[in-house]
C-alpha positions in Angstrom: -6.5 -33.7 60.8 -7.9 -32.4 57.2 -10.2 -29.7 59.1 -10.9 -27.0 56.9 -9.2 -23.5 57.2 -11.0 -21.2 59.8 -11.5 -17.7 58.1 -11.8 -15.0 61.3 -14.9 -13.1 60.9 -15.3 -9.7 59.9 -15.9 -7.1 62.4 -19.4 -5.3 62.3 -19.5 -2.1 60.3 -16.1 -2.5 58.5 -16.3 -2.7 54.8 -14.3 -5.6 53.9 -13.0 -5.6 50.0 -13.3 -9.2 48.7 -11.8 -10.7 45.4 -13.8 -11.0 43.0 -14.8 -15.2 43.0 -13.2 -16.9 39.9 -15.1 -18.1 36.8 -16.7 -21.3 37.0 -17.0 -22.5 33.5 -18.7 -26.3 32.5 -17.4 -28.9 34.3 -16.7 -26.9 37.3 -13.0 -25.9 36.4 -11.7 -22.6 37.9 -10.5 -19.5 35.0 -7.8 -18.0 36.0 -7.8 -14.4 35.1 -4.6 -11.9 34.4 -4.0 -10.6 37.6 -3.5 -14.0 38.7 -0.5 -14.5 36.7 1.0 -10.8 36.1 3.9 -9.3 37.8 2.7 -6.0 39.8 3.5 -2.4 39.5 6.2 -3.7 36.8 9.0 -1.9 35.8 8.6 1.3 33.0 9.9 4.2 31.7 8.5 7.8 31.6 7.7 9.7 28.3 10.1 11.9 29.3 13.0 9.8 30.1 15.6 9.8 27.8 16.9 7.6 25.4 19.7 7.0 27.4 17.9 6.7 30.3 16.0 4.3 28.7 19.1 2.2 27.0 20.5 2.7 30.6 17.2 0.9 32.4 17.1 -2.0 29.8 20.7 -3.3 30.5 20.4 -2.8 33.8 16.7 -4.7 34.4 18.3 -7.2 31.5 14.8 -6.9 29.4 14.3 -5.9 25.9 10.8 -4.6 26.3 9.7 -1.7 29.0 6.1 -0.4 29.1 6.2 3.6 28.9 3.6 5.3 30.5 2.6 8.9 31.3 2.3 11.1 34.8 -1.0 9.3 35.2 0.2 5.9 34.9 -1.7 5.3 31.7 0.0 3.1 29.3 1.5 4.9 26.1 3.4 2.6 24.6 6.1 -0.2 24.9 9.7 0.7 23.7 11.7 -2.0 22.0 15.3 -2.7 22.5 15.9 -2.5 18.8 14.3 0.6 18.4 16.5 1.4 20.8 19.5 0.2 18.7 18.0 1.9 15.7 17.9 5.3 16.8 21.7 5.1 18.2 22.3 3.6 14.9 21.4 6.1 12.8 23.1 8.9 14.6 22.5 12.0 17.3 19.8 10.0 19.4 20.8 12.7 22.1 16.7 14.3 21.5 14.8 10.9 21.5 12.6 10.3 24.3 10.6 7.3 25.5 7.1 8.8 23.9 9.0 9.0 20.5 10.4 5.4 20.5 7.2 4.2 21.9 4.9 1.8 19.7 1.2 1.2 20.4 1.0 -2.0 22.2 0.1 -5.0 19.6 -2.4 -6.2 22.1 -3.2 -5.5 25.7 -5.5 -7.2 28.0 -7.5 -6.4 31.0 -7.4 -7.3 34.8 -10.1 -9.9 35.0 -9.9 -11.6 31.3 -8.8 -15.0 31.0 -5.0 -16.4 31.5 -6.3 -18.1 28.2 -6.9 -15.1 26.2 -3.6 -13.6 27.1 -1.9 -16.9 26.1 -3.9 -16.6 22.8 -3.0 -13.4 22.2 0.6 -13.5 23.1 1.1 -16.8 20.7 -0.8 -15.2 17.7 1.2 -12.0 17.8 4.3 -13.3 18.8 4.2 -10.7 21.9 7.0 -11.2 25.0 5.2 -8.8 26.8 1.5 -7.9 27.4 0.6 -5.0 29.1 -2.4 -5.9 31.9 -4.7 -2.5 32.4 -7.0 -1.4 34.7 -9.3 1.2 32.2 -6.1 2.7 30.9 -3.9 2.9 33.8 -1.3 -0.1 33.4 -1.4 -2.6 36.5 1.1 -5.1 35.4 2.7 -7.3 32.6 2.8 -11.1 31.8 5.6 -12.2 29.7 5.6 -15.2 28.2 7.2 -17.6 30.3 4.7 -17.1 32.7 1.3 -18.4 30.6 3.3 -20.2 28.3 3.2 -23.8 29.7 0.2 -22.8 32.0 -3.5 -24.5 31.4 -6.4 -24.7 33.6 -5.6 -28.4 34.0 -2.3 -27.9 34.0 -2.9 -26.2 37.4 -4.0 -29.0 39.6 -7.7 -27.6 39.8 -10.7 -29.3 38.5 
């Protein structure tokens, strides 16, 4: 009845990729890491796009913060909805682009650090939105709803 899970084996002379195993800190308590927690591929603008185009994306996604990154995929910045507002505010925004409304991320964090660290960082900066990268290239985003409440206890290991 409680037999544990069969994994099929691997077939001779295929490489297999394997996750990486998660931390085992004292006490024998799994770390989760970043990619455990962030949304994939998430949604972003081009330094190109326009700042229409990038007003346009915001209302329709219904977010106020939107990673903008370059042809590479490299993070470049993350545009703002009120810097948004402020440029059509003060006039002709018809010339603004996502590069020039783009702000240097306050914090970013990598693939395998901690979901603790992020929560840390996020609470300290008073971020709703941390970019996740892989070297430069951005792999994903955690918001705060998703590590606010979350603890290693919290998640039913240990």
């Amino acid at each position: 009845m409680n037999d544990p899970p069969t994994v099929p084996p691997v077939a001779v002379g295929h490489s297999a990729r394997l996750a990486p195993e998660p931390e085992m800190p004292m006490g024998g308590r799994v770390v989760d890491v970043a990619r455990d927690v962030m949304t994939r591929d998430p949604d972003r603008v081009a330094c190109t796009d326009t700042l229409l185009e990038v007003a346009r994306r915001m209302r329709n996604l219904l977010v106020a913060f939107l990673p903008v990154c370059d042809e590479h995929g490299d993070l470049r910045g993350i545009v703002a909805l009120r810097d948004v507002q402020r440029v059509i505010a003060a006039g002709d925004p018809t010339g603004a682009t996502a590069s020039c409304l783009a702000q240097a991320p306050a914090a970013t964090i990598g693939v395998d650090d901690p979901v603790d660290q992020a929560r840390g960082l996020m609470v300290h900066q008073r971020l709703w939105l941390l970019p996740v990268l892989d070297g430069r290239r951005l792999v994903g985003v955690i918001r705060y709803t998703g590590v606010a409440g979350r603890t290693t206890a919290a998640l039913g290991r240990g």
